[in-house]
C-alpha positions in Angstrom: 90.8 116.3 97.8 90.9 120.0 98.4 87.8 121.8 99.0 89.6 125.1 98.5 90.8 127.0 95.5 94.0 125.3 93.9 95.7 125.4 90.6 93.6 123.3 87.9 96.6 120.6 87.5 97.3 119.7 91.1 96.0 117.7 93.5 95.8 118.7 97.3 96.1 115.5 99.8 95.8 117.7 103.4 97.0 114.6 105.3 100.0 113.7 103.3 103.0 113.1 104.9 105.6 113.6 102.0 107.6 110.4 103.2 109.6 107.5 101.3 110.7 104.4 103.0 114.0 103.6 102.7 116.0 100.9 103.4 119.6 100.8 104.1 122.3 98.0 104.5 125.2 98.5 107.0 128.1 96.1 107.1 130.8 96.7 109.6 134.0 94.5 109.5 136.5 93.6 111.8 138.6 97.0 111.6 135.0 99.1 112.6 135.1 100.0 108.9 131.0 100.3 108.2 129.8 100.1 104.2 126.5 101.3 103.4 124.0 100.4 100.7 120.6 101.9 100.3 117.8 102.1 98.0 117.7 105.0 95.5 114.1 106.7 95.6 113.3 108.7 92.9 112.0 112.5 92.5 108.8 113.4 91.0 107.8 116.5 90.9 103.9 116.9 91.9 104.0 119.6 88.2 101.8 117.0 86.4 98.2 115.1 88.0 99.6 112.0 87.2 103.1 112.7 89.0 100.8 113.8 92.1 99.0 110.3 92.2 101.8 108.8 91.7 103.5 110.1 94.0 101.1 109.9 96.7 100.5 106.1 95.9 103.7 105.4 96.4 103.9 107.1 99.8 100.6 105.6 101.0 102.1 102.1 99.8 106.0 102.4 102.0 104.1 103.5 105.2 102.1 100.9 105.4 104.6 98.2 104.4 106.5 100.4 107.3 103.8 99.7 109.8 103.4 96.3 109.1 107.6 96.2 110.0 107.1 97.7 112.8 104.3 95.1 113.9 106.6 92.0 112.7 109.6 93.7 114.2 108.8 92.6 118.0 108.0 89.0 117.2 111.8 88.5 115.9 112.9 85.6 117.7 116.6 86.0 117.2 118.0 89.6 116.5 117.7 92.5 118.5 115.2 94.9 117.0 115.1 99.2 117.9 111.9 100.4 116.8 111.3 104.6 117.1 108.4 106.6 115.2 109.9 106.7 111.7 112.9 104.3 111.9 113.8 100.0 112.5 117.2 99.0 113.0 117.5 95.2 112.9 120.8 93.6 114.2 120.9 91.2 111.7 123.7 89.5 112.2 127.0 90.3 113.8 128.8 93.2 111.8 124.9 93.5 110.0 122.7 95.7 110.6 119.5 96.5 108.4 117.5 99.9 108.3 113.8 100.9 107.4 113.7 104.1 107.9 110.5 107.0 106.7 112.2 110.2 104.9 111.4 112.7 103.8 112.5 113.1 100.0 110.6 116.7 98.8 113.5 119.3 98.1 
């Protein structure tokens, strides 16, 4: 928490990273056309204490469950894995592709 001044109702987290985890799904079929599909995170605005823990929970949560991806993502025995700082792309299968990628969400 803060140790400086802030409004009563709002929490300070100095090391948060304001990130979501999302996950997309690309299909590509035989004519190159690519369909996507990806989870829908929702907005909370930090207005209300309870908004700000939640929100941070939630952030802490995805980038751990990222970093434990990233660990499980070079022991994959068949697909073909690209791993970079805030982004997985698994070759699932051919014409599949799955992505775990760390946004950021804040407007």
């Amino acid at each position: 928490m803060a140790t400086y001044e802030t409004s009563s109702h709002v929490l300070v987290f100095p090391h948060r990273q304001r990130v979501r985890l999302q996950v997309s799904l690309i299909l590509t079929d035989s004519n190159g056309f690519h369909r996507t599909a990806f989870n829908n995170i929702p907005y909370l605005s930090d207005t209300s204490l309870e908004n700000s823990l939640k929100n941070a929970q939630r952030e802490m949560v995805e980038e751990e469950l990222f970093f434990v991806l990233i660990r499980e993502a070079s022991t994959l025995p068949t697909a073909s894995v690209q791993v970079a700082e805030r982004l997985i792309v698994v070759d699932a299968a051919q014409g599949t592709e799955l992505k775990f990628e760390l946004v950021s969400y804040y407007r």
